[in-house]
N, C-alpha and C positions, 0 to 999 in steps of 0.2 A: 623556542627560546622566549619564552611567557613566563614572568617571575609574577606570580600569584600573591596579594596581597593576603593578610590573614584574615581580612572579612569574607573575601572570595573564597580562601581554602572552608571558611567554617560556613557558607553557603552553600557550595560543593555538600559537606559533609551532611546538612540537615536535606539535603536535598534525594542525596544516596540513601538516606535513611527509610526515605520516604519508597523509595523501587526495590531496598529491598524488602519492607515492608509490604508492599502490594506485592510480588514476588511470592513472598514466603503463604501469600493466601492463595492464590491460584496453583501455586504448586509447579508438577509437571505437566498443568490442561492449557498452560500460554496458547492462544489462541479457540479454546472452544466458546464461540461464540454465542452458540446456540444452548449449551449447555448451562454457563456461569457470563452472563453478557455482563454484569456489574462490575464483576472481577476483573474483566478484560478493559474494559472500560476505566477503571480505577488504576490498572496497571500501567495501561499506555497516556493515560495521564499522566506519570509519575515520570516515564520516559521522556512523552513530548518536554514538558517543563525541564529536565536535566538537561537536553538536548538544547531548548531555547537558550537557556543561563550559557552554555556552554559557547554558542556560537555568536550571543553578544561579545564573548571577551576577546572574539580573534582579532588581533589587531589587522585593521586594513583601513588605506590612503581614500581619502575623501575624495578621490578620482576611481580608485579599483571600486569603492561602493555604485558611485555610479555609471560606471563600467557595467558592471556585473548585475548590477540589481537592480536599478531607478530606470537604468538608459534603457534594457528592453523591457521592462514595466511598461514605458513609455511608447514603445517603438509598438508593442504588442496590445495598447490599449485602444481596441476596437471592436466592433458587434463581429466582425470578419474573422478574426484569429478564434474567439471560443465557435462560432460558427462553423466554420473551418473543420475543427475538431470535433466537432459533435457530428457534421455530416459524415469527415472520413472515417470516424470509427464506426457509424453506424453502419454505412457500408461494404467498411470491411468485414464488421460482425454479424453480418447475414452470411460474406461469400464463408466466414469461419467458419462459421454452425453450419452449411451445409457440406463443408469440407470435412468436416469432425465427423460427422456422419455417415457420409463415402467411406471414409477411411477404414473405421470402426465398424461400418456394415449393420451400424444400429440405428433406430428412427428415434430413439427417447431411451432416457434409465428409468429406473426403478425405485428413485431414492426419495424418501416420502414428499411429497410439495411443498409441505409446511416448514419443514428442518432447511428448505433450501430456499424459501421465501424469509425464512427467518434469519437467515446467513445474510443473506444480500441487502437486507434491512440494518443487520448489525455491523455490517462491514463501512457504511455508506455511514451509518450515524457516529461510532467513532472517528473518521475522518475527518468529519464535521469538528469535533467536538475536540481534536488530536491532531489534526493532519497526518495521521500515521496510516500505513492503507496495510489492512492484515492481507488482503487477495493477491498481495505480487511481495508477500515478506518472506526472504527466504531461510533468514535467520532473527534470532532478536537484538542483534548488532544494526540489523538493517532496518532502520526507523527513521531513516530521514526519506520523507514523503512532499506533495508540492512541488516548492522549487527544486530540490534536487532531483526528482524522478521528473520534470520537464525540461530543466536545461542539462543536466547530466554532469552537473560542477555543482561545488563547493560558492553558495554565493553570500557575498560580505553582506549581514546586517546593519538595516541602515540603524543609526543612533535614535534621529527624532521619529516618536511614536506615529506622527501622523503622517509619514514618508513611510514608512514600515506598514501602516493600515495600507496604505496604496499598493504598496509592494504585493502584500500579502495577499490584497483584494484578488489582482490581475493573477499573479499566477497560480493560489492555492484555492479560489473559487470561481473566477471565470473557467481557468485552464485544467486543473487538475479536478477538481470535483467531477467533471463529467468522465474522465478516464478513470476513475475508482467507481463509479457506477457501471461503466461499459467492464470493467475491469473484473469488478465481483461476479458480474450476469457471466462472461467468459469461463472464470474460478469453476461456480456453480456448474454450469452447464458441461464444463470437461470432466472434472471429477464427479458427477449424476453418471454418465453415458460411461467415464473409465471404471469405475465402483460396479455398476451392473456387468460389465465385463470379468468383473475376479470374481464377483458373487456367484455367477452363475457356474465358475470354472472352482473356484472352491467349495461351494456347495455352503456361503456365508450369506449374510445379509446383508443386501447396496448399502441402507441407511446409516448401518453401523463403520464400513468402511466408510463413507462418506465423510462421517463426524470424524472420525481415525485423521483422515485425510487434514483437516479443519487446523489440528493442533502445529505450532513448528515443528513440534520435535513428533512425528509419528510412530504408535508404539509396534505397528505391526508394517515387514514389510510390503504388503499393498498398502497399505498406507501411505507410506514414506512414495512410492511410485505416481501413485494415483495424485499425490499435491504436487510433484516435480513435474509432473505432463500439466496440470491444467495451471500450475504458475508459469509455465512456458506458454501457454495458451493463452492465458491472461495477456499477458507481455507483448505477444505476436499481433495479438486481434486489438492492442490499445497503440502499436508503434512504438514498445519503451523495452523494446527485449535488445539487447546488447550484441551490433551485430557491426560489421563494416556497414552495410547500407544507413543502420539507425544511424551513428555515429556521423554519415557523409548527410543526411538530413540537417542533424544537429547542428554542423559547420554552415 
């Protein structure tokens, strides 16, 4: 129940112009990173900014903001909490990777080094540059990155810029940055090890399932397979996979 003023509706509108314009240049490759990284990059620009405009207008009480967003900024700014996070994921993404590998009954893929040092580079730089994290996206609705992939809510935009840099600081580069690094290394590593699996069983090539795998929308289905295993993988090995336990965390 938000009546839109007509400067907002025509903000809106120059803003949509601008996604489907970066849109209409990437085509159907959304997400090949490694292929057209500009594109992607330009793209999810155009998203993060609709997204931002969007989530200043929600109206919310100068108490739900700092409820939801200042108080555990606050509560969470410490060397401990990103600390924290960077230990247990690293942790857990050793017992991952050697669990991925039992499982799979494979030591390593096949899928060239470069194409997947290049991913993990490209993933980690739009973030930066976005806060959008392509390695746990499962569709292109799903673009809220940061605070929503840490607290698992919708949280109210503070007004003033220099409460909003603090905000942003504690959970979209202390806290989240290091999870879309553990995050991409997971991406990579599930879909390397599941690609060398259809490869060899189809008689194709890892590298090309690989990239297949890269895009949202996968054209072929190992494709489509091989990104839904290691965005489950991702998720698992970072603690952000949607589960009763995550959720009794989050509380």
């Amino acid at each position: 129940k938000v009546s839109l003023t007509a400067e907002e509706v025509k903000k809106f509108n120059e803003l949509g112009r601008v996604v489907l314009e970066k849109q209409a240049a990437v085509k159907d490759n959304f997400g090949d990173i490694v292929g057209n990284f500009n594109g992607q990059m330009e793209y999810a620009k155009a998203l993060s900014d609709i997204q931002k405009y969007t989530q200043s207008l929600i109206p919310s009480s100068a108490f739900n903001t700092f409820r939801k967003s200042v108080g555990k900024a606050i509560m969470l700014a410490s060397i401990k909490s990103p600390l924290l996070n960077i230990v247990a994921n690293t942790v857990n993404g050793v017992f991952e990777s050697f669990t991925r590998r039992i499982s799979s009954a494979s030591i390593g893929g096949r899928v060239d080094g470069k194409i997947i040092r290049d991913y993990i580079k490209g993933v980690n730089k739009i973030y930066k540059e976005t806060g959008i994290d392509f390695s746990r996206m499962i569709s292109v609705n799903d673009v809220t990155a940061g605070i929503g992939k840490t607290l698992g809510e919708t949280i109210a935009t503070p007004k003033n810029k220099y409460v909003r840099g603090f905000t942003d600081f504690i959970f979209n580069k202390t806290l989240s940055t290091p999870d879309v690094f553990f995050s991409s290394m997971h991406f990579a590593d599930s879909a390397n090890i599941t690609s060398s699996i259809y490869a060899k069983k189809l008689g194709k090539d890892a590298t090309e399932i690989f990239r297949d795998s890269l895009l949202i929308n996968p054209r072929t289905t190992e494709g489509k397979i091989v990104r839904m295993q290691a965005i489950s993988d991702a998720m698992y090995a970072t603690f952000t996979n949607s589960s009763a336990t995550a959720k009794l965390n989050n509380g």
